[in-house]
Wavefront OBJ file of the C-alpha trace (Angstrom):
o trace
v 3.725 6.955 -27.085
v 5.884 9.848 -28.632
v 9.793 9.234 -28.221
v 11.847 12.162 -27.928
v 14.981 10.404 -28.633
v 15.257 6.654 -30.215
v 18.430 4.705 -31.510
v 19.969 1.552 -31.985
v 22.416 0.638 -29.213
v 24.179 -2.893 -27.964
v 22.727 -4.169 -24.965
v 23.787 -6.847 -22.197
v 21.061 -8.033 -19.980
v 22.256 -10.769 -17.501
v 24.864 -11.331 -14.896
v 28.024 -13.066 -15.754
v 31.188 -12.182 -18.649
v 29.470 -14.637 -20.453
v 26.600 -12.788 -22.074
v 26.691 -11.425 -25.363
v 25.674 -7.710 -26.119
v 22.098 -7.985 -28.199
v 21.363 -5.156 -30.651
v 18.287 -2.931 -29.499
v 16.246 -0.172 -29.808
v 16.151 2.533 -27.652
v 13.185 4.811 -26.759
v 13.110 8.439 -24.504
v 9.637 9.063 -24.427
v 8.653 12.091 -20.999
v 8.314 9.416 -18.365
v 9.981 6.388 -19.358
v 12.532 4.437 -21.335
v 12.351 1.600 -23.240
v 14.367 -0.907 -24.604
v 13.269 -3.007 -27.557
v 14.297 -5.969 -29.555
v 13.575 -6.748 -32.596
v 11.224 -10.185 -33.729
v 10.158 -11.856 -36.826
v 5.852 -11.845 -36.745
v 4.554 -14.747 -39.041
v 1.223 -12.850 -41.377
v 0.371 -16.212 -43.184
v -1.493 -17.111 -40.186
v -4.735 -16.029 -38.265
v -3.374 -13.578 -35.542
v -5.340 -12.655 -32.489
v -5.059 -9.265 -30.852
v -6.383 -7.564 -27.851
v -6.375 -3.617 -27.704
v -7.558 -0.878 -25.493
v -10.211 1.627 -27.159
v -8.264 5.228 -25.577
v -10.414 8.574 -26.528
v -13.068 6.723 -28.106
v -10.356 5.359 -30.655
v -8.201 2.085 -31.730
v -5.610 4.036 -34.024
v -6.875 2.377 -37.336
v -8.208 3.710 -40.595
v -9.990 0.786 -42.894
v -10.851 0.268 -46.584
v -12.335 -2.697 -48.136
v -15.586 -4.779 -47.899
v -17.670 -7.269 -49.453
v -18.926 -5.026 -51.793
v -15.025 -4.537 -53.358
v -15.152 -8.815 -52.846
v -12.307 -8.681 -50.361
v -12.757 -8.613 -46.191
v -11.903 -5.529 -44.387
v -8.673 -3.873 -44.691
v -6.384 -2.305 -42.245
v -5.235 0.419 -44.451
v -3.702 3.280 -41.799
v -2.045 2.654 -38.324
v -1.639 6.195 -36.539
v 1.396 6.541 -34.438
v 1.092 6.728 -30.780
v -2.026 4.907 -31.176
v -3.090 1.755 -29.202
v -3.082 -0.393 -32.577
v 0.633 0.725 -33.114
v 1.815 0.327 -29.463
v 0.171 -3.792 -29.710
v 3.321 -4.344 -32.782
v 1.122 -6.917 -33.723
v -1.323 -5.443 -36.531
v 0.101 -3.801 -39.864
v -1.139 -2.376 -42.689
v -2.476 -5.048 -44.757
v -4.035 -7.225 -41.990
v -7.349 -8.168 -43.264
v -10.088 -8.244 -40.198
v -11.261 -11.771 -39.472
v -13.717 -11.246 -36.512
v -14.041 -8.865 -33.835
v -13.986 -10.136 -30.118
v -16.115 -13.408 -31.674
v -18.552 -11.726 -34.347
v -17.252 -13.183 -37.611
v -16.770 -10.282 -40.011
v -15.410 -11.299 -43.385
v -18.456 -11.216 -45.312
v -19.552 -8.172 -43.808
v -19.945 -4.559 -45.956
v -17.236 -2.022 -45.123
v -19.967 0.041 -43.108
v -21.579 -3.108 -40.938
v -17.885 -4.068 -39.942
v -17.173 -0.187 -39.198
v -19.993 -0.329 -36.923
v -19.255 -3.472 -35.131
v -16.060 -1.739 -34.107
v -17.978 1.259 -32.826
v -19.948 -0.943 -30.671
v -16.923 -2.800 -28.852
v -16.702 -1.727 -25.175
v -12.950 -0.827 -24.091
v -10.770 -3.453 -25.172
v -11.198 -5.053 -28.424
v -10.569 -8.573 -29.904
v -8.987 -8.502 -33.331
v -8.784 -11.730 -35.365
v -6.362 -10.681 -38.560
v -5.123 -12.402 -41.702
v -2.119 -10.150 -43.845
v -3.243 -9.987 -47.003
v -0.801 -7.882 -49.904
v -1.334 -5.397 -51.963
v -0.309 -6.912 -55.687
v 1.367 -3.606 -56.488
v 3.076 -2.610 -52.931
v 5.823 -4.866 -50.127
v 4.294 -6.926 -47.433
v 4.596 -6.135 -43.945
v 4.504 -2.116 -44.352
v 2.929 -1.378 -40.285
v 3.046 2.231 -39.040
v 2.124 3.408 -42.837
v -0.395 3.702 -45.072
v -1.955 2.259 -48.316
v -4.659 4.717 -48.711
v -3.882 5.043 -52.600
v -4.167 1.364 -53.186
v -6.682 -0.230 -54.945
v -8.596 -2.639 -52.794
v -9.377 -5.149 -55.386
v -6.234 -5.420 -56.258
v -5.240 -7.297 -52.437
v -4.763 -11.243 -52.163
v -4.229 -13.110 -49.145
v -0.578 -13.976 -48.237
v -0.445 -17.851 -48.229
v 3.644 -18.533 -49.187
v 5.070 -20.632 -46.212
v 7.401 -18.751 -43.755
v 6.196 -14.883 -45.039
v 7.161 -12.623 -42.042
v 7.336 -9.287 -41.221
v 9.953 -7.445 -38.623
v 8.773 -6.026 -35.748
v 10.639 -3.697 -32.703
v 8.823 -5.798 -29.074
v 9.428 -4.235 -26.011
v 11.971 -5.607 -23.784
v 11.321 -3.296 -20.591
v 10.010 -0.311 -19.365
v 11.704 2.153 -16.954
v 9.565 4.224 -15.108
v 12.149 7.662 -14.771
v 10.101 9.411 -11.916
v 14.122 9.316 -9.801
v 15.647 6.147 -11.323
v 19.087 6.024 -11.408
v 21.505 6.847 -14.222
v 24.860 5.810 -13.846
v 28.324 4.551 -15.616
v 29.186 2.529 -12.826
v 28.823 -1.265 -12.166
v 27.123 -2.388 -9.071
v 29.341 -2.691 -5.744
v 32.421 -0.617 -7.936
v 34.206 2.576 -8.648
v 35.295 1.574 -12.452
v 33.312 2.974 -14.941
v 31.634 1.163 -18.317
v 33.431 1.785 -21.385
v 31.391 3.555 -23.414
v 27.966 2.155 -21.530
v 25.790 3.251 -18.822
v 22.875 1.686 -17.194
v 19.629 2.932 -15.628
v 17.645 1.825 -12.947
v 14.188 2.507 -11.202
v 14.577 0.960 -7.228
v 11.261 1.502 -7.023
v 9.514 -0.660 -9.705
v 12.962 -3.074 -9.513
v 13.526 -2.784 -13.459
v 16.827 -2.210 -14.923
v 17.828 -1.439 -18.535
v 21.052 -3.794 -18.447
v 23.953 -2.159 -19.410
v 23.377 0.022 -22.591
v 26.860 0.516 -25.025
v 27.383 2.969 -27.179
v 29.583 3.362 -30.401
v 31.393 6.131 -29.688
v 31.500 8.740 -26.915
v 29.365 11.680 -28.450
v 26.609 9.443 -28.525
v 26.937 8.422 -25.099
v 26.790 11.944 -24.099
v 23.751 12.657 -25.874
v 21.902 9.910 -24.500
v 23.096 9.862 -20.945
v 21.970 14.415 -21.321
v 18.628 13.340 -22.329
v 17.491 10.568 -19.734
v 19.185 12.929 -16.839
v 16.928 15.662 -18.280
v 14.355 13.729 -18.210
v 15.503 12.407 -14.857
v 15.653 15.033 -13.250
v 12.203 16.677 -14.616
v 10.244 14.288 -13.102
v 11.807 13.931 -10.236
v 11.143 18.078 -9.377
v 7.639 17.266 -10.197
v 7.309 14.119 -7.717
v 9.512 16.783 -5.379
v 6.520 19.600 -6.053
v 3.893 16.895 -5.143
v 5.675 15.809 -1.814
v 6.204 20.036 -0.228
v 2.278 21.159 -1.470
v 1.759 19.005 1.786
v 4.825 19.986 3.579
v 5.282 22.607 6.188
v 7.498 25.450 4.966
v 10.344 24.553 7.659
v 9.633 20.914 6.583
v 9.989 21.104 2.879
v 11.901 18.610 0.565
v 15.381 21.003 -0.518
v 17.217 18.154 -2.485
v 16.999 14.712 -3.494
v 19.223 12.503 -5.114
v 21.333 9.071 -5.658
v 25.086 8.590 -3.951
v 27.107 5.630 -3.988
v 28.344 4.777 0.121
v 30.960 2.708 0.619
v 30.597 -0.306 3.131
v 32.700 -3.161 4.308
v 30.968 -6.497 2.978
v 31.811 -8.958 5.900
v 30.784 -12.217 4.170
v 33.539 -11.385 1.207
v 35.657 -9.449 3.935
v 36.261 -6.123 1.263
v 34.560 -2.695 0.914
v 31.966 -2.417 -1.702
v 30.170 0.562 -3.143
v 26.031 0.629 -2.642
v 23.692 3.088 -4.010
v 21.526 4.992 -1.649
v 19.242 7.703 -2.692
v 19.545 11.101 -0.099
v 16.775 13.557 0.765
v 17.409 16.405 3.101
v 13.960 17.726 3.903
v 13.535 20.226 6.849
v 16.598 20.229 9.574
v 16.887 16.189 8.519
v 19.135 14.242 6.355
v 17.674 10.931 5.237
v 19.477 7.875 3.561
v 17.482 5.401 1.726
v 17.417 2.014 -0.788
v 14.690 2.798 -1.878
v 13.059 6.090 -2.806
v 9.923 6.618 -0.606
v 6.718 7.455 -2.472
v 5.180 9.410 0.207
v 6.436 11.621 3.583
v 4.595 9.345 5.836
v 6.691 7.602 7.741
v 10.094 8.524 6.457
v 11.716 8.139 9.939
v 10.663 4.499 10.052
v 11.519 3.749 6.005
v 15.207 5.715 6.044
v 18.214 3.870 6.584
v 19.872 6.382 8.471
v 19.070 10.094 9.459
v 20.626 13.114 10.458
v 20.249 15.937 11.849
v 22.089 18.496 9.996
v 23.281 20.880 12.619
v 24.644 17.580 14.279
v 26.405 17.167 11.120
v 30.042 17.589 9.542
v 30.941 16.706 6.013
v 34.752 16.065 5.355
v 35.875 15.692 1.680
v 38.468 12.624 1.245
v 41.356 12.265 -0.803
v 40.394 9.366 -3.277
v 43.980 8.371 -3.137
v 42.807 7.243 0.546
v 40.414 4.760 -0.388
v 40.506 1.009 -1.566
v 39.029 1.997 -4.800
v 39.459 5.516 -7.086
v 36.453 7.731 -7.024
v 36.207 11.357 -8.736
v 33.916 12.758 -5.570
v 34.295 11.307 -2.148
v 32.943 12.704 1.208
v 32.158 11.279 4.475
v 29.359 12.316 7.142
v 29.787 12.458 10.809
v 27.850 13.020 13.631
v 28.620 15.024 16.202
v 26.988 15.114 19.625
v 26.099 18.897 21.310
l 1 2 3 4 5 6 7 8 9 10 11 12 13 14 15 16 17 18 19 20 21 22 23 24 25 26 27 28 29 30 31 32 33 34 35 36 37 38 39 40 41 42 43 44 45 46 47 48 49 50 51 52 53 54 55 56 57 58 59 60 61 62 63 64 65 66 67 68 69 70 71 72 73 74 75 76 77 78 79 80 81 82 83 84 85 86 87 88 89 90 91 92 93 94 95 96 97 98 99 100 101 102 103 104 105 106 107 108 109 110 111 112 113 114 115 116 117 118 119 120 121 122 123 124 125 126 127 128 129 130 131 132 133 134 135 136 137 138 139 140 141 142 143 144 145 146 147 148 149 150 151 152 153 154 155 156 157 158 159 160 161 162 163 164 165 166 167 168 169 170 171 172 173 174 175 176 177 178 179 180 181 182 183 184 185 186 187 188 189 190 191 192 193 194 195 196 197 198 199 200 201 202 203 204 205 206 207 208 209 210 211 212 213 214 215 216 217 218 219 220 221 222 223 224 225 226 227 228 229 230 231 232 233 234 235 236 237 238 239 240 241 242 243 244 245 246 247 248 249 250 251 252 253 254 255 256 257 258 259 260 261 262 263 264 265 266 267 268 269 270 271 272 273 274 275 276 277 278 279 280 281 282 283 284 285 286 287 288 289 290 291 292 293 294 295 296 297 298 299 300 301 302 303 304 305 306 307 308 309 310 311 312 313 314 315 316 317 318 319 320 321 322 323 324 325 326 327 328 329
């Protein structure tokens, strides 16, 4: 998992004035973004760990052995590898067993091997143990120059090391990015909030310090927004008749009259016009099968006007405001 954009950012996730903003980490990698909090691991315990084997690989490097009197060492975690994305082993874990073949009195090459011979997920049983002459707790690095005699196994009570665990992942194949609070026209201070309708995941609503930085970050998820979203467009016309393709897609906010609370409230809808036809959704579709039965409401557009409203004429400000109509032949 590369990130093309990470940073630390205040984060409420919850309904209610209540809730407290948590500090978190925030991750743009191409498809996705995702939030992360951060968590104290305990390493003076026996961990188990489960990872996929991608391209033949776990991520690791290892030194150690029986012959150097000391188990197995974990002594480089790659980045972007599956040992990395797990935030459970770090440089430093000694290897305990793998899946249930006890290892620790193993050479460095039989316990090499064992991992070799692991099908596509593998079982990790892991003790930290420190180098004498480096920190604990060092993941993500290396200790390649250490001497491997010269580790002991952590034992002190309570020694921890911080880790960043995911939170949530937002698919950003057309989520929605947006400043605005559900059912209003008032914009977050400072905040925004994105949302995939499809895989009904939300980031909560993100705050920045300052505005720059809320630029910045709001550029590079529409970016990658809006990316993805031509490439999920390309996908849906390679099956489309020319006078049938997919010419724009995107999310609007339309305003309704909620009868139970007897006010007008803003819902988002996500618009496609694709051939002659104007189609109003919830909820993206993933395919073109079927879109006259999945749309809220569709149009035809030559049966269609568009008149642009004076915000100052409705219950709520809005920068943008236009209204569709259908007119008969």
């Amino acid at each position: 998992m590369q990130a093309s954009k990470t940073g630390l950012v205040e984060v409420i996730r919850g309904e209610g004035s209540q809730v407290d903003p948590v500090t978190a980490r925030l991750l743009l990698t191409r498809d996705q973004l995702i939030l992360q909090r951060e968590e104290f691991i305990s390493v003076n315990q026996e961990r188990v760990v489960t990872i996929p084997r991608v391209n033949g690989g776990l991520g690791i490097s290892v030194r150690g052995g029986m012959e150097h009197n000391i188990p197995v060492i974990l002594s480089k975690i790659f980045q972007g590898k599956s040992a990395e994305k797990s935030g459970q082993l770090f440089v430093g874990d000694a290897i305990i067993k793998v899946n249930d073949i006890n290892v620790e009195s193993m050479s460095h090459d039989q316990v090499v091997q064992v991992l070799k011979d692991t099908e596509d997920c593998v079982t990790l049983t892991v003790r930290h143990y420190r180098n004498r002459k480096t920190s604990c707790g060092r993941n993500t690095s290396s200790m390649e120059s250490g001497i491997v005699q010269d580790y002991q196994s952590v034992s002190e009570p309570g020694a921890s090391v911080k880790v960043w665990r995911d939170i949530v992942h937002i698919p950003l194949a057309m989520a929605h990015l947006s400043r605005y609070p559900s059912n209003s026209s008032r914009q977050h201070h400072l905040a925004f909030e994105v949302t995939n309708a499809c895989q009904d995941t939300s980031s909560g609503i993100i705050r920045c310090k300052e505005y720059l930085e809320l630029n910045d970050w709001m550029m590079a998820i529409n970016k990658t927004i809006t990316s993805l979203t031509q490439s999920h467009v390309q996908r849906w016309n390679a099956s489309l008749d020319v006078g049938d393709k997919v010419l724009h897609t995107g999310w609007v906010s339309l305003q309704v009259f909620e009868k139970l609370r007897g006010w007008w409230i803003w819902e988002t809808r996500y618009l496609i016009i694709r051939g002659p036809y104007l189609y109003i959704f919830k909820i993206p579709p993933n395919d073109t099968e079927e879109w006259h039965l999945k749309a809220l409401q569709a149009f035809i557009l030559f049966h269609l006007m568009c008149e642009t409203v004076d915000p100052r004429d409705l219950l709520e400000n809005a920068a943008i405001v236009c209204v569709l109509m259908s007119v008969s032949r």
